[in-house]
C-alpha positions in Angstrom: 13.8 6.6 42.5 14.0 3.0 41.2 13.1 1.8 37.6 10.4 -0.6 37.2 11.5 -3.4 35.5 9.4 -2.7 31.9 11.6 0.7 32.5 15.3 -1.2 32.7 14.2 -3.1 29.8 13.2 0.2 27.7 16.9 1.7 28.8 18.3 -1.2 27.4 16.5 -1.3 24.3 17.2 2.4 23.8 21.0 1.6 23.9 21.0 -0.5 21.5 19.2 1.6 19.2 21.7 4.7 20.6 24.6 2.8 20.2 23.6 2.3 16.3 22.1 5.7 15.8 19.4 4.4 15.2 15.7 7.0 14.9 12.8 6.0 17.0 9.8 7.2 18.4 8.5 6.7 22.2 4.9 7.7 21.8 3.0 8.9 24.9 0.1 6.9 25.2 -3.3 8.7 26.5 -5.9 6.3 26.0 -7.3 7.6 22.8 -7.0 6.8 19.5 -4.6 4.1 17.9 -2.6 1.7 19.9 1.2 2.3 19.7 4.3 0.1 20.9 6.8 1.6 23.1 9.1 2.1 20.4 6.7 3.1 16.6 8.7 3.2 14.5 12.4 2.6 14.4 14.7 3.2 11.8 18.0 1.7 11.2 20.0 2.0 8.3 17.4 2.2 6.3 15.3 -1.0 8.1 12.1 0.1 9.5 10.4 -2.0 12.3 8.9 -1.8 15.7 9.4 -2.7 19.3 7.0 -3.1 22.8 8.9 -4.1 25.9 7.7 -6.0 29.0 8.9 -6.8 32.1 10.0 -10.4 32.8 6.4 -12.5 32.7 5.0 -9.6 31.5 1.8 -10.1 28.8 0.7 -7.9 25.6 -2.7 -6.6 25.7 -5.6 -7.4 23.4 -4.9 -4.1 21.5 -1.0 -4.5 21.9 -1.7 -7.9 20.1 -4.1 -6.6 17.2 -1.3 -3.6 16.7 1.6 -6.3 16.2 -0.8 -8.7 14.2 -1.7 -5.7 11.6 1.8 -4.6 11.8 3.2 -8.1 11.0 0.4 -8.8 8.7 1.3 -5.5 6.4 4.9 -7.3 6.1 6.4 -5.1 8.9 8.9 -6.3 11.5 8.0 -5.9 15.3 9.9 -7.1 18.7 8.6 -8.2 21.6 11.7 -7.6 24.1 10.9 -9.1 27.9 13.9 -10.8 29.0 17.5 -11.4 28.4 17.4 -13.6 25.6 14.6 -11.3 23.8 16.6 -8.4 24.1 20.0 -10.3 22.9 18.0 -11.4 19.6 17.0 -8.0 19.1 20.5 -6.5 19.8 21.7 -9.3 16.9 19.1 -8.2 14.5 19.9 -4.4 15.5 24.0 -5.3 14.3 22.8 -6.9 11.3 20.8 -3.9 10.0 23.7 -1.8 11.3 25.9 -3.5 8.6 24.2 -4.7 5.8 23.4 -2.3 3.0 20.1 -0.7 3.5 17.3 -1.8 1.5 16.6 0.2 -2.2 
């Protein structure tokens, strides 16, 4: 069985984060409550942000948007990894937290 592309894009996420032992959550979304991202939260080295993937093209929803926008307004970091170039300036980001000192 083939990956969708949103699903390639999660793998390749995840081995970034796996490649930096990095913690994260994968919530399973129902429906109810609170809007997640794919990827709430992540923890690197002692940085904490957040991550939704998309396929190529692919858009955020209304709720994905209001998640981010409250996430980013609380001073929180969050990705939005769709294509190559998304997912190399998250796997930069990922090597800087990786080596800096984590925050006190």
């Amino acid at each position: 069985m083939s990956k969708t592309p949103e699903g390639k894009m999660k793998d390749a996420v995840r081995y970034v984060l796996n490649t930096y032992d990095a913690y994260y959550s994968m919530p399973v979304q129902t429906g109810y409550g609170d809007c997640l991202l794919d990827f709430h939260p992540v923890v690197l080295n002692g940085h904490t942000f957040f991550i939704e993937t998309k396929a190529a093209g692919g858009r955020l929803t209304a709720r994905q948007k209001n998640t981010i926008e409250q996430i980013r307004n609380a001073g929180g970091t969050v990705f939005v990894v769709k294509c190559r170039e998304t997912l190399k300036d998250f796997a930069r980001y990922a090597l800087i937290c990786h080596r800096s000192e984590p925050p006190k």
